[in-house]
C-alpha positions as CSV (number, residue, x, y, z in Angstrom):
1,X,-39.5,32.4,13.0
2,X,-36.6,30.2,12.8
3,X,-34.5,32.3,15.2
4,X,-37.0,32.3,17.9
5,X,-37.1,28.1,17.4
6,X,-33.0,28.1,17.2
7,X,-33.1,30.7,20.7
8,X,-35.7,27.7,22.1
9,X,-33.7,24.8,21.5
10,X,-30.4,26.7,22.8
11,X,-32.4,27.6,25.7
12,X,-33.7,23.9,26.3
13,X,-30.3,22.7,25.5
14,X,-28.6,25.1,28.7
15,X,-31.4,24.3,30.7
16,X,-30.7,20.8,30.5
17,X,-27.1,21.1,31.5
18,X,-27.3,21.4,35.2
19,X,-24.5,22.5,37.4
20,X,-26.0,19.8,40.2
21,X,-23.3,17.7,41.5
22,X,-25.5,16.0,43.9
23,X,-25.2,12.1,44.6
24,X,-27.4,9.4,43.7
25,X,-28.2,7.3,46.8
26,X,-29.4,3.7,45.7
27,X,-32.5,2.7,47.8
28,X,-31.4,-1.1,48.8
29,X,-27.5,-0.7,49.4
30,X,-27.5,3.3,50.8
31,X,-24.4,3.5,48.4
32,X,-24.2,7.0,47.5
33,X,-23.1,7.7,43.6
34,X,-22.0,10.7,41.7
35,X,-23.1,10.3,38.3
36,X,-20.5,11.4,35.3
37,X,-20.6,11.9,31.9
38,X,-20.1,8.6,30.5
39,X,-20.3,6.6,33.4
40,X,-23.1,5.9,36.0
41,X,-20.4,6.8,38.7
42,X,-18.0,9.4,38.3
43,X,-15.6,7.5,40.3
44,X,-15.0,5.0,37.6
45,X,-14.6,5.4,33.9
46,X,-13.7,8.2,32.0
47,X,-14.6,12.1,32.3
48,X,-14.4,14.9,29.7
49,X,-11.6,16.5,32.3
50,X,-9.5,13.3,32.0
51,X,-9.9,13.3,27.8
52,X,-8.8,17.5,27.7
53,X,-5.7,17.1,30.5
54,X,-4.1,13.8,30.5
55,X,-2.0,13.4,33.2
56,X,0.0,10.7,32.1
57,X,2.4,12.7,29.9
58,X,5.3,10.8,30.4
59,X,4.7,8.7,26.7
60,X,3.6,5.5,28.4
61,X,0.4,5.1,26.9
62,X,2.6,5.4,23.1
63,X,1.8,1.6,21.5
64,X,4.5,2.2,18.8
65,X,7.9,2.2,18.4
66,X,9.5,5.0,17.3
67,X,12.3,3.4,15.5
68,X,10.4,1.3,13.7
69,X,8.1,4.5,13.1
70,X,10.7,6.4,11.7
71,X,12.0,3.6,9.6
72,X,8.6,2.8,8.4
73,X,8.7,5.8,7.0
74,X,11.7,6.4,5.6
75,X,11.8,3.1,3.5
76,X,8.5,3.4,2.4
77,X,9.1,7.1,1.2
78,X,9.5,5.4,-2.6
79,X,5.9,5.9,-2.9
80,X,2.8,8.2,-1.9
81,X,1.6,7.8,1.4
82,X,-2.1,7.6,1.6
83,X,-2.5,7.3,5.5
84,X,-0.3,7.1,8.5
85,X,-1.8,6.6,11.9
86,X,1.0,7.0,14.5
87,X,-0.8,6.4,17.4
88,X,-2.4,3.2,15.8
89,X,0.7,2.5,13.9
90,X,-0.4,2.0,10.8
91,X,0.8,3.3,7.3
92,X,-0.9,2.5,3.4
93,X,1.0,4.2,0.5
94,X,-0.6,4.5,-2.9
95,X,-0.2,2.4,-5.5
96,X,3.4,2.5,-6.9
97,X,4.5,1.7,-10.1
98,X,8.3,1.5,-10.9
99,X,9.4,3.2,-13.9
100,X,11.7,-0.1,-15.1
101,X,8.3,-2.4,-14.4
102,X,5.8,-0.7,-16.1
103,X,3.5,-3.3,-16.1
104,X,3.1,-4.1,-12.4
105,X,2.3,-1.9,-9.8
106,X,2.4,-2.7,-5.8
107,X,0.6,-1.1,-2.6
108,X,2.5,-1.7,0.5
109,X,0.8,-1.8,3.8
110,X,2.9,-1.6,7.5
111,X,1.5,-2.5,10.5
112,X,3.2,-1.7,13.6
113,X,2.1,-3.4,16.7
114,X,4.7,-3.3,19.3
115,X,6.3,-0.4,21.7
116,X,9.7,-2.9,21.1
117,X,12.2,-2.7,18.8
118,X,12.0,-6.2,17.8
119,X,10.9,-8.1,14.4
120,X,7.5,-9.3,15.6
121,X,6.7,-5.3,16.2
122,X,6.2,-4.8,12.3
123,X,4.1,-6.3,9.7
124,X,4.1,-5.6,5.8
125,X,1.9,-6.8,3.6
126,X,2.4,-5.6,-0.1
127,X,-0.6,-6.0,-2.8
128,X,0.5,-6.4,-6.3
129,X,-1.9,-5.9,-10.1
130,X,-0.5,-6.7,-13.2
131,X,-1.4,-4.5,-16.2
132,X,-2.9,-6.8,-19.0
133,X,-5.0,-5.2,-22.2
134,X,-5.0,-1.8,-20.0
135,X,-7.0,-3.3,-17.4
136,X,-5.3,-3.5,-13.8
137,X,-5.6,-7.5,-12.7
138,X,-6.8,-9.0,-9.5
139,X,-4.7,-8.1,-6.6
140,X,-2.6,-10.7,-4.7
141,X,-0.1,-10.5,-1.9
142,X,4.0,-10.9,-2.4
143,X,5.1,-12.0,0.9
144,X,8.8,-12.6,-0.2
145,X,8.8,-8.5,-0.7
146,X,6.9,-7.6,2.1
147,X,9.8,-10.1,3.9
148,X,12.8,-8.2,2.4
149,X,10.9,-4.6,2.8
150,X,10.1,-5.7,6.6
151,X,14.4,-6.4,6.8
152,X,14.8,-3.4,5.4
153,X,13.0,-1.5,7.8
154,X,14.6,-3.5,11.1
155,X,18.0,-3.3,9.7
156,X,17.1,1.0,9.6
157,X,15.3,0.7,12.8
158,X,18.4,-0.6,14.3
159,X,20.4,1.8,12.5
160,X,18.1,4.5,13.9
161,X,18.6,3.2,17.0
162,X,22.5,2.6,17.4
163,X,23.1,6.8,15.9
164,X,20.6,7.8,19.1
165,X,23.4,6.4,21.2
166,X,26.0,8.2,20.0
């Protein structure tokens, strides 16, 4: 029974998608329209063909460095990355505890927001517990770290940058 109720939907579902490419004509102006999928005219917008072949594929469209990327990376390697988004340009590690600090732990958080190499492209912000009575405390943010971790990662972006050169 539930086959022949699967084979109706399937069939309802392929009936549904039409291979009519006919135009809508609007009554008042006589403008004529070809609807698309996510648009009311497939003129404008975006279609399914444009998400599945690009054809921008020169990197334009890339809203990161890669410099800074790549450094990003590399500095924050010291501890376990939970999420990197490279298109978005975001990175979280894990929390990270230093085996000469046991009693503070940090979680570091980049933010890159520029396609430039330049210092307003990047922005860290690192979250730190203390450890009292086994019970990790309230987190708060250590901007003089995230400053010298962000100058860490220019001074390797520009590093990066100056050995591409060569």
């Amino acid at each position: 029974m539930s086959k022949y109720i699967f084979c109706l939907y399937i069939l309802i579902f392929l009936n549904a998608c039409s291979s009519d490419n006919s135009s809508v004509k609007n009554p008042i102006t006589k403008e004529e329209k070809t609807p698309g999928i996510f648009s009311k005219d497939s003129k404008k917008g975006i279609s399914l063909s444009d998400l599945l072949n690009p054809k921008n594929t020169d990197g334009a469209n890339i809203n990161v460095n890669g410099f800074l990327w790549r450094a990003s990376l590399n500095i924050l390697s010291i501890a376990p990355l939970i999420s990197t988004d490279a298109l978005g340009g975001t990175i979280i590690t894990d929390w990270y505890t230093n085996k000469t600090i046991k009693d503070k732990r940090i979680k570091i958080t980049a933010f890159i927001s520029s396609s430039e190499l330049r210092s307003e492209g990047i922005n860290i912000k690192v979250h730190v517990q203390k450890l009292k009575d086994n019970i990790w405390s309230d987190t708060y943010l250590d901007t003089e770290l995230a400053n010298q971790i962000e100058n860490n990662i220019l001074n390797e972006a520009r590093n990066l940058r100056i050995n591409s050169m060569k």
